[in-house]
C-alpha positions in Angstrom: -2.6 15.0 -7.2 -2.5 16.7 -3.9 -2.5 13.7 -2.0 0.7 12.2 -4.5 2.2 15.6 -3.1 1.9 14.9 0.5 3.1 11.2 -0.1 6.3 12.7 -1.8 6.6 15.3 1.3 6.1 12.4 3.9 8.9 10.5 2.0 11.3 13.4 1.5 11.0 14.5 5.0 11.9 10.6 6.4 14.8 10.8 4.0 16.2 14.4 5.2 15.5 13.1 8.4 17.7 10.1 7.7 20.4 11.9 6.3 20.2 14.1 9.4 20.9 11.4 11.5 23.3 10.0 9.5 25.7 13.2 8.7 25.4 13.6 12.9 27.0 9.6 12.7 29.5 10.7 10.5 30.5 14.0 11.8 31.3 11.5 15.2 34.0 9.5 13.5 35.1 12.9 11.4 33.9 11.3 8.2 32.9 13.2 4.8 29.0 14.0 4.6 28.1 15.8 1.2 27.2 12.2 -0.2 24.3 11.7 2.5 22.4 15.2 1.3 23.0 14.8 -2.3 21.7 11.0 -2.1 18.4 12.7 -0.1 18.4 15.3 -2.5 18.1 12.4 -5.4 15.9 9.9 -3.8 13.2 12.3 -2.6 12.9 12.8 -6.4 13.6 9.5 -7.7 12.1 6.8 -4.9 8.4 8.1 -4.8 8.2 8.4 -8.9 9.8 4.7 -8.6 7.7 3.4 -6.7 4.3 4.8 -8.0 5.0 3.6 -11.5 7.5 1.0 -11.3 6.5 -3.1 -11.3 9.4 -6.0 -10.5 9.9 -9.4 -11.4 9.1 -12.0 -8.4 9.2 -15.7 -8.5 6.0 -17.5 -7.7 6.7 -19.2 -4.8 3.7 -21.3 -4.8 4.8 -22.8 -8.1 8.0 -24.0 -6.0 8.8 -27.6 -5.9 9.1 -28.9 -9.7 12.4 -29.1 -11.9 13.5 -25.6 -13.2 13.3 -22.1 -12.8 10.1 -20.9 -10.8 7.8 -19.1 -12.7 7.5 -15.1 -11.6 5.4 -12.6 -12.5 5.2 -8.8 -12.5 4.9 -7.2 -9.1 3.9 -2.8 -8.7 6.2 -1.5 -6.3 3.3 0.3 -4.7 2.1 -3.5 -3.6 5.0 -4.0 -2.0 5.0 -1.3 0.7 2.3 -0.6 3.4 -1.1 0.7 2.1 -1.9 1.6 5.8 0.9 4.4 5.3 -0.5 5.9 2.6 -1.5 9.4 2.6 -4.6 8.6 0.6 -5.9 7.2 3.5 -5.8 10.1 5.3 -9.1 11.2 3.2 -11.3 8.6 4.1 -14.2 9.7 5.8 -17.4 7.7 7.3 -19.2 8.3 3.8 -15.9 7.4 1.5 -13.1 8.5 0.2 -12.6 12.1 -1.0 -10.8 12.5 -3.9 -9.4 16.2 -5.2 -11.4 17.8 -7.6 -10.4 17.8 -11.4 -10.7 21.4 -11.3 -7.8 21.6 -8.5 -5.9 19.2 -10.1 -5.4 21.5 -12.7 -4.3 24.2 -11.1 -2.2 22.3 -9.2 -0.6 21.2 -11.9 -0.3 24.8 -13.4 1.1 26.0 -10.3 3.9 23.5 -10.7 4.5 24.3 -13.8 4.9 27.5 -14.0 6.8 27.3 -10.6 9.4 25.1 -11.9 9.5 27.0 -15.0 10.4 30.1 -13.4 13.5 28.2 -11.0 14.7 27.0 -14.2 14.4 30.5 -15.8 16.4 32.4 -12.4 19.2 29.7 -12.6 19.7 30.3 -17.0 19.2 33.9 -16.2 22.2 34.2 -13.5 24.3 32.2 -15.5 23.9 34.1 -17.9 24.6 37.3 -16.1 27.6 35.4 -14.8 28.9 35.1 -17.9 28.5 38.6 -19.2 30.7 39.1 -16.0 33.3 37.1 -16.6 34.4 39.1 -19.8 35.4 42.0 -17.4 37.3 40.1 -15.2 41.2 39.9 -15.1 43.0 36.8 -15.5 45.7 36.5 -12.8 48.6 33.9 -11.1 47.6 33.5 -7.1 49.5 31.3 -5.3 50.7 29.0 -8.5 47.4 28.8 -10.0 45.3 30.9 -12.4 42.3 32.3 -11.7 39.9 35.3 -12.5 39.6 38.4 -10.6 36.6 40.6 -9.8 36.3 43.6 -8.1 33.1 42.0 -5.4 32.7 38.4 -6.3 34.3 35.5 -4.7 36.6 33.3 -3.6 34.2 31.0 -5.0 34.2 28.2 -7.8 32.1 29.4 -10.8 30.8 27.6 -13.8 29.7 24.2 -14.3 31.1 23.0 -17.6 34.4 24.3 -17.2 34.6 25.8 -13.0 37.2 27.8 -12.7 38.2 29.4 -9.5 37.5 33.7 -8.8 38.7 35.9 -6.4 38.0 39.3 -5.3 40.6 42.0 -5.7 41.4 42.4 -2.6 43.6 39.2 -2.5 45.8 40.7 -4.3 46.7 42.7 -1.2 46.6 39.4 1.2 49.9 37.7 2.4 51.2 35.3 0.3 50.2 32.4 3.5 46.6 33.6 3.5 46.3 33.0 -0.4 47.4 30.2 0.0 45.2 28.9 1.9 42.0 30.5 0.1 43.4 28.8 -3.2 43.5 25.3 -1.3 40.2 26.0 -0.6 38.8 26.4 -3.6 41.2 24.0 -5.5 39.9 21.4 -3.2 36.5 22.0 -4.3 37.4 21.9 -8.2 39.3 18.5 -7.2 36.1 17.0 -5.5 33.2 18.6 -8.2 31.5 20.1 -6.0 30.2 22.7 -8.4 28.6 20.1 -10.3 27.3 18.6 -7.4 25.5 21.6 -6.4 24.3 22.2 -9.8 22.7 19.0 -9.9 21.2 19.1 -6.9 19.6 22.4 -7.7 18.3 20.7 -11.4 16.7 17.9 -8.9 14.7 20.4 -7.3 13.8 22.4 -10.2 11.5 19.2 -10.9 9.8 19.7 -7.8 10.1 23.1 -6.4 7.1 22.8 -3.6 9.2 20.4 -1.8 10.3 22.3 1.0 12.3 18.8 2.5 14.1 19.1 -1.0 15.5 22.8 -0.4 16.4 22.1 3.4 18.3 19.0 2.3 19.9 21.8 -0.5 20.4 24.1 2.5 22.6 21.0 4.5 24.4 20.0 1.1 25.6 23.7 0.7 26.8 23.4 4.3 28.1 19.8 4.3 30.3 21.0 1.5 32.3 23.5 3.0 32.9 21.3 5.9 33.8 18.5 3.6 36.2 20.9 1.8 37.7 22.0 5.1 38.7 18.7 6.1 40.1 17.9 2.9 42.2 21.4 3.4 43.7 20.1 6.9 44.6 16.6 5.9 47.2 18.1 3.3 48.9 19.7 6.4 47.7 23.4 6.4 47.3 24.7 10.2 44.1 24.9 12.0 44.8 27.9 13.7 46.2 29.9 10.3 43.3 28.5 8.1 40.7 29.5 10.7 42.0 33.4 10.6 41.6 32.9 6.6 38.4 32.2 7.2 37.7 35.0 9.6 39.2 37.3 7.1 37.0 36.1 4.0 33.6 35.9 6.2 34.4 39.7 7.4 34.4 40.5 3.3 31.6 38.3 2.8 30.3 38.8 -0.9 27.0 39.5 -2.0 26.8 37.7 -4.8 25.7 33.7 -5.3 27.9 31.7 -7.3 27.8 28.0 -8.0 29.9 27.1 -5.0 30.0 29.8 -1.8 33.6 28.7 -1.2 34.8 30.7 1.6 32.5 32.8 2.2 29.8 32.1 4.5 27.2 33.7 7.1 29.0 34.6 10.4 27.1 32.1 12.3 28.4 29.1 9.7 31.9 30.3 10.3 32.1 29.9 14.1 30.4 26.4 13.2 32.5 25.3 10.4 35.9 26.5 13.1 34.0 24.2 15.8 34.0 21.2 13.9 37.6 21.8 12.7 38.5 22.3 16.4 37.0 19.5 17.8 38.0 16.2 18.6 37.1 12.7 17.8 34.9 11.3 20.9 36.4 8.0 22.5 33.2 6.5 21.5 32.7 7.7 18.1 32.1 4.8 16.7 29.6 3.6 19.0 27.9 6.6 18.4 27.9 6.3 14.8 26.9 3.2 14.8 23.9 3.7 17.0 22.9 6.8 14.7 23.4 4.8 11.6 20.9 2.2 13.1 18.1 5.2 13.9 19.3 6.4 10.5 18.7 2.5 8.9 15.3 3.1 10.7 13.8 6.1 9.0 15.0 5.0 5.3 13.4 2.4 6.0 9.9 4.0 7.3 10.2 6.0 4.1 10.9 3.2 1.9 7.0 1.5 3.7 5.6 4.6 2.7 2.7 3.8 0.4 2.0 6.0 -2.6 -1.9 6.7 -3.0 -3.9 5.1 -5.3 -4.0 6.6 -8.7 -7.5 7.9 -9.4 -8.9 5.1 -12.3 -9.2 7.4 -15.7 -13.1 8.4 -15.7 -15.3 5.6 -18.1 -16.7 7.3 -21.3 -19.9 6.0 -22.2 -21.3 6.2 -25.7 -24.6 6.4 -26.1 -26.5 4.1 -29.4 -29.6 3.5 -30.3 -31.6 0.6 -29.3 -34.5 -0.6 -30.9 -38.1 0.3 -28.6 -39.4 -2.8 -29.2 -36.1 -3.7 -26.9 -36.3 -1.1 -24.7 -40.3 -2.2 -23.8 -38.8 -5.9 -22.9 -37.1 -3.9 -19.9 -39.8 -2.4 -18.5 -41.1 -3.7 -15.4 -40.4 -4.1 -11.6 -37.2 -5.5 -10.0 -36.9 -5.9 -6.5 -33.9 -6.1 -4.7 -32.5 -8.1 -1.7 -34.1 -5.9 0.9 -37.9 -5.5 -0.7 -37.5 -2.7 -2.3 -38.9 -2.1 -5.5 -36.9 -1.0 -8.5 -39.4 0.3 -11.2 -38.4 0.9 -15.3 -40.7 2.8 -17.5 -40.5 3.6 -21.0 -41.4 7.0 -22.5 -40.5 6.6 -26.4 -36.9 5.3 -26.8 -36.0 6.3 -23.8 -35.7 4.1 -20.5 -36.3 5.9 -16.8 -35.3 4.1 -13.5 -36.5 5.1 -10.0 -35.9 3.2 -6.7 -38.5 3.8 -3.9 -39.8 6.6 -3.4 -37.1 8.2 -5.1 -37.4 10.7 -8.5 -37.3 8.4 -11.8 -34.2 9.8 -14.0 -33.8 8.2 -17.5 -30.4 6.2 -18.6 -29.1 5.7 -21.7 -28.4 2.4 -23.5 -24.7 1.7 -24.6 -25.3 -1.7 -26.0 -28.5 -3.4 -26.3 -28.3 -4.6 -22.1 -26.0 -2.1 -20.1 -27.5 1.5 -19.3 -25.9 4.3 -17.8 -27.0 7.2 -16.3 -25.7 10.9 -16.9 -26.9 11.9 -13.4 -24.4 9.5 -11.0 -22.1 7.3 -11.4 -23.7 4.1 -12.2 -24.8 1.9 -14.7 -27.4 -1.0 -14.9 -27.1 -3.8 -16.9 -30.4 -6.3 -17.8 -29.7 -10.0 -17.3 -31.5 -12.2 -19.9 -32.5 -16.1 -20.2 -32.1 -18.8 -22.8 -35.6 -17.5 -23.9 -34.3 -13.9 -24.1 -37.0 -13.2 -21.3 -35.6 -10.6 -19.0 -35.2 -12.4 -15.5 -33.1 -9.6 -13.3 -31.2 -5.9 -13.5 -28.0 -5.4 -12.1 -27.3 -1.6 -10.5 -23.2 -0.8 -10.4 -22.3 1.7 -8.5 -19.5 2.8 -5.7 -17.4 0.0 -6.6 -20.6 -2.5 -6.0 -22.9 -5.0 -7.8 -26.5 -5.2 -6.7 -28.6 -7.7 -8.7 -32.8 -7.2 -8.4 -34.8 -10.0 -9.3 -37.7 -9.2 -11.9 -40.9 -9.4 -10.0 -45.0 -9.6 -11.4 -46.8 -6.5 -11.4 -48.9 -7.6 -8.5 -45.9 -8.6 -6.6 -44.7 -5.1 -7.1 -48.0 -3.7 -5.9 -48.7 -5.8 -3.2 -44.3 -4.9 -1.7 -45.3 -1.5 -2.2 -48.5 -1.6 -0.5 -46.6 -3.1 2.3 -43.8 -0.7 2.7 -46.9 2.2 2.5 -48.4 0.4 5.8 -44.8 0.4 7.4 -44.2 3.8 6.6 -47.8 4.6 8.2 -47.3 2.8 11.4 -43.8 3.3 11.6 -43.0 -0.1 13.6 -40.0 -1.9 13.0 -39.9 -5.3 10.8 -39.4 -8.0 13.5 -35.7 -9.3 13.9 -33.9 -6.0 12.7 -32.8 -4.7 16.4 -31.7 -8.9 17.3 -30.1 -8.3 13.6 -27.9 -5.4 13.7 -27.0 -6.3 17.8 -25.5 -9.4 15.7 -23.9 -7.5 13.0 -22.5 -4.8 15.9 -21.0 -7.5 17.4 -19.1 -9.0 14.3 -18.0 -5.6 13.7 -16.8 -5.3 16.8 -15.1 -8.4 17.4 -13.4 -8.1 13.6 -15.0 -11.2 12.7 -18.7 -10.5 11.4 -21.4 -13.2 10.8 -21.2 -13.3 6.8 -24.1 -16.3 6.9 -26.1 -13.9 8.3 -26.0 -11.3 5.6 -26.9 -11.4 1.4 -24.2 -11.8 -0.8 -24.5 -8.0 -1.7 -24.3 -6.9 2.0 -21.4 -9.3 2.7 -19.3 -8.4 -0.2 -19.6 -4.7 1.2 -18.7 -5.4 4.8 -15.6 -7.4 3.8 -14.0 -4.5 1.6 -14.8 -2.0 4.1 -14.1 -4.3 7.3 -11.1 -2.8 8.6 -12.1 0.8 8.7 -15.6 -0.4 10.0 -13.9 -2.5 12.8 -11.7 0.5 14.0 -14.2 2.9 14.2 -17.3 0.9 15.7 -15.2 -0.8 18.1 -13.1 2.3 19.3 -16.9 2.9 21.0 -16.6 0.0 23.2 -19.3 -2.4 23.8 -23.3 -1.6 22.7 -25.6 0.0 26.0 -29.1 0.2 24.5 -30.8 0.9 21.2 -33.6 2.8 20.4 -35.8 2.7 17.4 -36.3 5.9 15.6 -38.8 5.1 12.9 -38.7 3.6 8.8 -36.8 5.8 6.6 -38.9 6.5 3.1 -36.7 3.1 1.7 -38.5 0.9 4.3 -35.4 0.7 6.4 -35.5 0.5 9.7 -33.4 3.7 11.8 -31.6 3.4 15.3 -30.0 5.0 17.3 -27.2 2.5 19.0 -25.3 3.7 22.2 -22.0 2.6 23.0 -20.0 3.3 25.6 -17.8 5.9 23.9 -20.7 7.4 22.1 -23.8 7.2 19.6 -24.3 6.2 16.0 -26.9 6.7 13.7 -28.2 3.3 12.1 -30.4 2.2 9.0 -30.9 -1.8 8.9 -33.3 -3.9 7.0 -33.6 -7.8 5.9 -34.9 -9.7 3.4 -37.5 -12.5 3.4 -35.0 -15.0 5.0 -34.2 -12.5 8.3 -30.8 -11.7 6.4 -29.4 -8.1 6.6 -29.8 -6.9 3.0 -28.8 -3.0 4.0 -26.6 -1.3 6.9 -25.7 2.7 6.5 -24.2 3.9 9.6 -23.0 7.5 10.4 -22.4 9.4 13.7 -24.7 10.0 15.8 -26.0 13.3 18.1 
């Protein structure tokens, strides 16, 4: 969940950043900009839900070349934009990736919740004040057109079903030029919707309150607006200088109270801006400008558009544990070995199956049909390959997104690897080839084009899904300067320490009986 919310903050911020750029394009050729901020406002909301759950029809272009339609098939919309963007991959780390705890999710989620629960609430709860308001007001005739009148509210556009236009009392006093112009104002904002605008845009963010792109796009709409409005006032052929003193006079009586539409009145500091931009005059190379902004503009929808969603976490399996018959369970027991040497032992105590690897504890697993096994401790699951017989050749281990098969092996085989692996442990000497092996493997790494003949299947399999992250952070070190052996970790591997130019890291290597790397952990080193 959190790192959904950063992707949606990435995204909104490109798009407020876009619109940015774009109302600065338009404001150059003097052109209306409320519809950039309320698009922003829309797609923060709309694009990243879109595009996390969304799938599109594409032809198969492959099947190309025969009589008739192509055939096409259903596409994600997360496919379709650039993984490397997205903000899940900001949590991968040398061991993995980090996902967010249940437990956080949740109150994540809560949070939300009850944040958008209580914007929804404010927004029923003034309108409903604003109601119980509007029976007290007077109904009156200003300049030709009938409005309500408060004693400290407005000019402003109230209401969303049916806006209608308020004005303070004092008004009344006002010249009949200067009303006038406030009722063109807010006329001009009935004619153009801008209440409902506003109201929707407000809705939109109600969904996602946290989004603090979303509320400074709200802050630009509210602003965009006015200036909108003010143009719209001046083309119908009101003066510049007499609707700028109209102005002056409503922000010096500035209300306190928010209605659905500001109208007139506005912070000082908006004024003297919204008076500016009246004022000014269209550059002689407006529309170059605009047209260079609307390309930088182009640029960041763009960027927001490649913006990758993370992946959704896969639901967690449920296993179901049954009952297997011992006689069953007793075919299991035995000795596996895999790739490396290392024995993988199964014991049976009653119905129940244990499983160690190594030197490591034994911890029992649990039977969900009569050949896969799971275990309540990890993550991971075995399952017991059989043969035409119904002899138990081999055990597969999956975990971490791998598949690691072990070989059933004799008793005396078993013995006679572990009896080896006690010597190495004793002696503490390398197995001959490792350090020529993992210079090899270092190298491929390096280079972005690893030796795959020179590993197992298992180890291969791992080095290709991980490749890219392993190839930018091994060869960020810049070429290998020396190894040095550190000793056989209780697994038989062997341990070194491998300089680089940029720094150290921390490697565990071992083969199997054809001289092919069977297991590489690397960390940081010292």
């Amino acid at each position: 969940m959190l790192g959904w919310m950063v992707y949606v903050l990435l995204v909104s911020i490109l798009l407020a950043s876009a619109a940015y750029v774009g109302e600065r394009a338009s404001r150059a050729r003097k052109a209306p900009t409320r519809w950039l901020w309320a698009l922003c406002i829309s797609a923060s909301l709309i694009a990243p839900v879109a595009i996390s759950t969304l799938a599109v029809q594409l032809p198969d272009l492959s099947a190309l070349g025969g009589h008739g339609a192509a055939p096409s098939h259903l596409m994600p919309l997360r496919q379709i934009t650039a993984g490397a963007r997205a903000p899940s991959a900001w949590l991968i780390a040398s061991a993995g990736k980090v996902s967010t705890a249940p437990g956080l999710d949740t109150v994540i989620i809560c949070a939300w919740g009850l944040a958008s629960f209580a914007l929804i609430l404010a927004v029923v709860v003034h309108s409903v004040r604003l109601l119980a308001r509007k029976r007290e007001w007077e109904i009156a005739r200003v300049s030709g057109t009938e409005v309500f009148v408060a004693e400290d509210i407005g000019p402003a556009v109230v209401g969303l079903l049916g806006p209608r236009i308020v004005v303070p009392r004092w008004l009344l006093a006002a010249s009949a030029a200067e009303q006038d112009l406030v009722i063109a104002h807010e006329q001009s904002h009935l004619e153009a919707n801008d209440a409902q605008v506003l109201a929707a845009a407000v809705l939109t963010i109600c969904a996602m309150p946290w989004n603090v792109a979303m509320w400074w796009a709200l802050h630009r709409l509210r602003h965009a607006i006015e200036i909108d409005c003010d143009a719209r006032v001046l083309r119908r052929g009101h003066a510049v200088g007499s609707y700028g003193a109209a102005l002056i006079m409503v922000g010096a009586r500035q209300s306190n109270h928010f209605a659905v539409v500001a109208g007139m009145s506005e912070s000082k500091s908006f004024l003297e801006q919204r008076i500016e931009t009246m004022i000014s005059k269209r550059s002689k190379y407006a529309w170059a400008t605009a047209a260079a902004l609307a390309c930088l503009g182009s640029v960041l929808v763009a960027s927001a558009a490649e913006v990758s969603p993370p992946a959704a976490e896969p639901a967690p399996v449920v296993h179901k544990q049954i009952a297997v018959d011992p006689q069953t369970l007793q075919t299991y027991v035995g000795d596996y070995q895999l790739p490396g040497g290392l024995i993988f032992t199964v014991t049976r105590s009653g119905d129940e199956l244990s499983a160690k690897l190594g030197g490591q504890p034994a911890f029992p697993v649990f039977p969900e049909s009569e050949t896969q096994f799971f275990y309540k401790v990890v993550d991971a699951q075995l399952t017991f390959v059989k043969d035409a017989q119904g002899q138990t050749t081999s055990v597969v281990l999956h975990q971490n997104g791998q598949t690691i098969p072990m070989t059933r092996i004799s008793s005396a085989a078993a013995a006679e690897a572990s009896q080896q692996l006690a010597e190495k442990l004793k002696t503490q000497t390398p197995t001959p080839g490792t350090q020529v092996a993992l210079a090899h493997l270092i190298d491929g790494l390096i280079s972005g084009h690893p030796d795959y003949a020179a590993m197992s299947p298992p180890m291969a399999n791992v080095i290709r899904q991980h490749l890219d992250r392993l190839h930018t952070a091994i060869s960020a070190l810049g070429p290998v300067k020396s190894f040095q052996f550190l000793g056989v970790n209780p697994n038989g591997g062997d341990v070194y320490d491998v300089r680089q130019e940029g720094g150290v890291m921390h490697w565990i290597i071992a083969t199997d009986a054809d001289g092919k790397v069977s297991t590489a952990w690397v960390t940081p080193g010292p």
